[in-house]
N, CA, C and O atoms as a DFTB+ gen file, in Angstrom:
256 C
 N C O
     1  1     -15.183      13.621      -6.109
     2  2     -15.067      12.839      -7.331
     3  2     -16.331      12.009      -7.578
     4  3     -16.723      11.746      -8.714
     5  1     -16.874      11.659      -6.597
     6  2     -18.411      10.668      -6.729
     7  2     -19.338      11.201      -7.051
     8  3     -20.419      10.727      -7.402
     9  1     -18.972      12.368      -6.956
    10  2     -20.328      13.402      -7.204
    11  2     -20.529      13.688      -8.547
    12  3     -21.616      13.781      -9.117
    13  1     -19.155      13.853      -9.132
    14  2     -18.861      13.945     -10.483
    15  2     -19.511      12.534     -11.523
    16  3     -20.249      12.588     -12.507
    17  1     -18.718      10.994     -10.638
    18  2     -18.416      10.187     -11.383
    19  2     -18.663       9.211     -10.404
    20  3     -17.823       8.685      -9.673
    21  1     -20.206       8.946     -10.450
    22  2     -20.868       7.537      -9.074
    23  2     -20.337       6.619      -9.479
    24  3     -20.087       5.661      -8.747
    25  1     -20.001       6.654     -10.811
    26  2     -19.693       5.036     -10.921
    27  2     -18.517       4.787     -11.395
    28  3     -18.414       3.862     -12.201
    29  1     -17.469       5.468     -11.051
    30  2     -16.380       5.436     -10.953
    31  2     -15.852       4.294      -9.995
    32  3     -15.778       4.581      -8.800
    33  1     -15.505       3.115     -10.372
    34  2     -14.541       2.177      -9.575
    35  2     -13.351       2.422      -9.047
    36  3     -12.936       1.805      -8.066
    37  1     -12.628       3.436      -9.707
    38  2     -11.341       3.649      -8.640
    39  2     -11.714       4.491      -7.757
    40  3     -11.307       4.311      -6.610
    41  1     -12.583       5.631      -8.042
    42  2     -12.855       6.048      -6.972
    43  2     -13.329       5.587      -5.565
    44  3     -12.993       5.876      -4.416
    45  1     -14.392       4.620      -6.206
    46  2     -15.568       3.891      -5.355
    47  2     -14.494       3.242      -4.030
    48  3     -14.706       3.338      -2.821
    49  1     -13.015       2.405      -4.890
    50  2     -12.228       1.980      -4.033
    51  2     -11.383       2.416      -2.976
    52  3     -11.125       1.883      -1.897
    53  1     -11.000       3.477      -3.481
    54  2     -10.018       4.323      -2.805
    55  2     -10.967       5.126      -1.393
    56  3     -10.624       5.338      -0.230
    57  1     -12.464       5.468      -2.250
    58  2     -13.014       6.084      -0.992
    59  2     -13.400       4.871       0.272
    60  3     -13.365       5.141       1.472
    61  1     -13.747       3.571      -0.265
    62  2     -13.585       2.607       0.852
    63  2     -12.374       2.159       1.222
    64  3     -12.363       1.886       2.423
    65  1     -11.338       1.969       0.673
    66  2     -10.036       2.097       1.755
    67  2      -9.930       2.657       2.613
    68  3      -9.756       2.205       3.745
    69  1     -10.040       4.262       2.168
    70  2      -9.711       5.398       3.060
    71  2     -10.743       5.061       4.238
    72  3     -10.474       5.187       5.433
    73  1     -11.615       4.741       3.869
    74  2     -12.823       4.283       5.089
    75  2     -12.419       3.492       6.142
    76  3     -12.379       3.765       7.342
    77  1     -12.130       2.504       5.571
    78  2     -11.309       1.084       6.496
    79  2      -9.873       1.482       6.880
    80  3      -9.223       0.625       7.478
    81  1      -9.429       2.382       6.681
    82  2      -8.207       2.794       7.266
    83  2      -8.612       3.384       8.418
    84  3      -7.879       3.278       9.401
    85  1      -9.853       4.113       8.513
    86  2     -10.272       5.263       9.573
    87  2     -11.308       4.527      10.366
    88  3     -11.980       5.184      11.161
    89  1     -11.522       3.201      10.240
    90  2     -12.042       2.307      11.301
    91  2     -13.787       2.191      10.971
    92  3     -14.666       2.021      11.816
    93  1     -13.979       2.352       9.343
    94  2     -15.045       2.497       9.496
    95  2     -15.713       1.206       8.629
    96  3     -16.327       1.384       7.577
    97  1     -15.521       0.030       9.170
    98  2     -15.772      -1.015       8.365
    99  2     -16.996      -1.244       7.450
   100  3     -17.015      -1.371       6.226
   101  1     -17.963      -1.265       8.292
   102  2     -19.397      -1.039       7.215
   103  2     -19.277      -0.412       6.487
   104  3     -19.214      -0.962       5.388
   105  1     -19.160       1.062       6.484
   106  2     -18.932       1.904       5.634
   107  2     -18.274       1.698       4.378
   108  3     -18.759       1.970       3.280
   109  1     -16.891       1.092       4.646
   110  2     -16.006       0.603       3.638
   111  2     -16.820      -0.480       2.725
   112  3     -16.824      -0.477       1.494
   113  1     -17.462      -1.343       3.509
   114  2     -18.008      -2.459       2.509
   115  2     -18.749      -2.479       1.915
   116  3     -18.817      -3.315       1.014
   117  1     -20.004      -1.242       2.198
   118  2     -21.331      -0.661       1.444
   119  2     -20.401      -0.219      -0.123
   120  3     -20.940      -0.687      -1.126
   121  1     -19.191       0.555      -0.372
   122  2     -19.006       1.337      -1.504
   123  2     -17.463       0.157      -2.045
   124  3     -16.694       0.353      -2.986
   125  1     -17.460      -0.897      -1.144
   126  2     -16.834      -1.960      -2.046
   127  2     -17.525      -2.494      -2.879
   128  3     -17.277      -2.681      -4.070
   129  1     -18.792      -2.871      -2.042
   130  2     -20.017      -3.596      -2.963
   131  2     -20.626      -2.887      -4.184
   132  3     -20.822      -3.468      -5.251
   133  1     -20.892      -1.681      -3.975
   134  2     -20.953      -0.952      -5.081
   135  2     -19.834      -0.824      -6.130
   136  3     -20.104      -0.740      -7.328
   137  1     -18.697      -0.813      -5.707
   138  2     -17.549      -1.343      -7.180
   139  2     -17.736      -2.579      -7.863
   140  3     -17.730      -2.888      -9.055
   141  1     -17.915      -3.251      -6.724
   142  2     -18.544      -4.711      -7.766
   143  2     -19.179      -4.948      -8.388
   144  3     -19.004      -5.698      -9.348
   145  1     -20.677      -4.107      -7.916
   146  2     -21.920      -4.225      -8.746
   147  2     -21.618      -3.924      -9.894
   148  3     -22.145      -4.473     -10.862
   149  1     -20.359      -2.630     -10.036
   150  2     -20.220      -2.552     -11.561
   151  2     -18.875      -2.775     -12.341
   152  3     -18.516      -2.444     -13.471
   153  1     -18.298      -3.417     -11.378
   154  2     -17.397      -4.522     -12.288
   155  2     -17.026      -5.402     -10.953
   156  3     -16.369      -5.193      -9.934
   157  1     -17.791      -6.503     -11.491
   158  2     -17.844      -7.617     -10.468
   159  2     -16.743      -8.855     -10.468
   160  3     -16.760      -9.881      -9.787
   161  1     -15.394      -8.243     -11.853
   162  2     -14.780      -9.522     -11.821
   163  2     -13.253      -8.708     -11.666
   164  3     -12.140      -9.127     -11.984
   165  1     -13.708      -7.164     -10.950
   166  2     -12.135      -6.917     -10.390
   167  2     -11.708      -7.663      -9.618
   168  3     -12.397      -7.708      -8.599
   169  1     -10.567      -8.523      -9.615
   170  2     -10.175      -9.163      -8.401
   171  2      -9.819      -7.948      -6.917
   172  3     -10.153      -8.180      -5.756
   173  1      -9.100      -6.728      -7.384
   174  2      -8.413      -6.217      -6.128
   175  2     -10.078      -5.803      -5.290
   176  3     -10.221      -5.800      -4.067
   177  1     -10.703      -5.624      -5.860
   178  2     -12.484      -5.048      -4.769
   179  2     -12.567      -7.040      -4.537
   180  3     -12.135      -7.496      -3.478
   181  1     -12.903      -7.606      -5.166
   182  2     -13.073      -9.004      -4.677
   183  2     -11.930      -9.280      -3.096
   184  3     -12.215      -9.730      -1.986
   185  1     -10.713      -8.808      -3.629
   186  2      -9.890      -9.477      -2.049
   187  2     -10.162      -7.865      -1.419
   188  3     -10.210      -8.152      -0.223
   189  1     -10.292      -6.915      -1.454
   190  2     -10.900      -6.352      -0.515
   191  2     -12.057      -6.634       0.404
   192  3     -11.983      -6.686       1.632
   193  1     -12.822      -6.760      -0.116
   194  2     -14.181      -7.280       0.304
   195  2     -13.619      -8.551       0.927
   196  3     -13.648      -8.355       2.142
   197  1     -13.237      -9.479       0.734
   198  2     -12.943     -10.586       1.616
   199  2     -11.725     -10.568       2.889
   200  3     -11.471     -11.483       3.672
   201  1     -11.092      -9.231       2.800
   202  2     -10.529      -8.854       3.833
   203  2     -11.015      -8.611       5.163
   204  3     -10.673      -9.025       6.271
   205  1     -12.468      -7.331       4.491
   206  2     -13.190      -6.474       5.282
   207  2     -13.737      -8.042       5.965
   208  3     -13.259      -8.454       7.022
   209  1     -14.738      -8.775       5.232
   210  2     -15.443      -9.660       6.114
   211  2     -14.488     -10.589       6.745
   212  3     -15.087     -11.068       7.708
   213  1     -13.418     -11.032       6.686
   214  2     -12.325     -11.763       7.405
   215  2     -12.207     -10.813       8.939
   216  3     -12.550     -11.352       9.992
   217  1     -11.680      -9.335       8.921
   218  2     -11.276      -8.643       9.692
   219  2     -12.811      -8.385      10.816
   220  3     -12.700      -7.995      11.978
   221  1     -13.901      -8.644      10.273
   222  2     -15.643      -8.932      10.952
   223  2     -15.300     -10.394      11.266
   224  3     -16.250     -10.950      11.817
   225  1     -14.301     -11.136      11.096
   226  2     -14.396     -12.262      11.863
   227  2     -15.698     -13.276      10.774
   228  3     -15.895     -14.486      10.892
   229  1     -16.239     -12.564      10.020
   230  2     -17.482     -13.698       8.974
   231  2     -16.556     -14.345       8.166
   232  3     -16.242     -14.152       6.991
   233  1     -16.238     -15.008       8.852
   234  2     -15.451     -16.012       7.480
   235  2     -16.372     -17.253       6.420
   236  3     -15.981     -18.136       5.656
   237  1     -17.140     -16.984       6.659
   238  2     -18.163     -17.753       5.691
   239  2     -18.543     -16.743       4.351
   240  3     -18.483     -16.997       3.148
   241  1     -18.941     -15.552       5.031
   242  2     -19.081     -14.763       3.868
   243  2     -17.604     -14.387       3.327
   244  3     -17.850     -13.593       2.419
   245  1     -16.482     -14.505       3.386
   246  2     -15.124     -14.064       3.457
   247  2     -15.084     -15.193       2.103
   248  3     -14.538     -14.739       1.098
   249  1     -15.586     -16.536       2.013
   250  2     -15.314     -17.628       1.279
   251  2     -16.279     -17.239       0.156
   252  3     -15.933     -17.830      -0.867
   253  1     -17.229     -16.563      -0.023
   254  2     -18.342     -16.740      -1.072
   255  2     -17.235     -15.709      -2.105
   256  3     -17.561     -15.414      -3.255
């Protein structure tokens, strides 16, 4: 689907879930950040992203 449609946000999300389900945290947060970049006022990628860095234990970046 990304290949089709990079800038697809549901995609972008679903393929970093599936990421962070399969233990691959960085991974997950590189193509969260990229949903944001292009819509930066979804909340559900916003509390994702503050999950991922909660579950890294960064709780400073978890607050920004």
């Amino acid at each position: 689907m990304l290949e089709l449609a990079p800038n697809d946000i549901l995609a972008l999300d679903n393929l970093a879930h599936a990421l962070k389900l399969d233990g691959q945290i960085d991974e997950s947060l590189k193509y969260f950040k990229k949903s944001l970049e292009i819509n930066p006022d979804n909340p559900d990628t916003l509390i994702a992203i503050t999950n991922v860095y909660s579950h890294r234990r960064e709780f400073e970046k978890a607050k920004e």
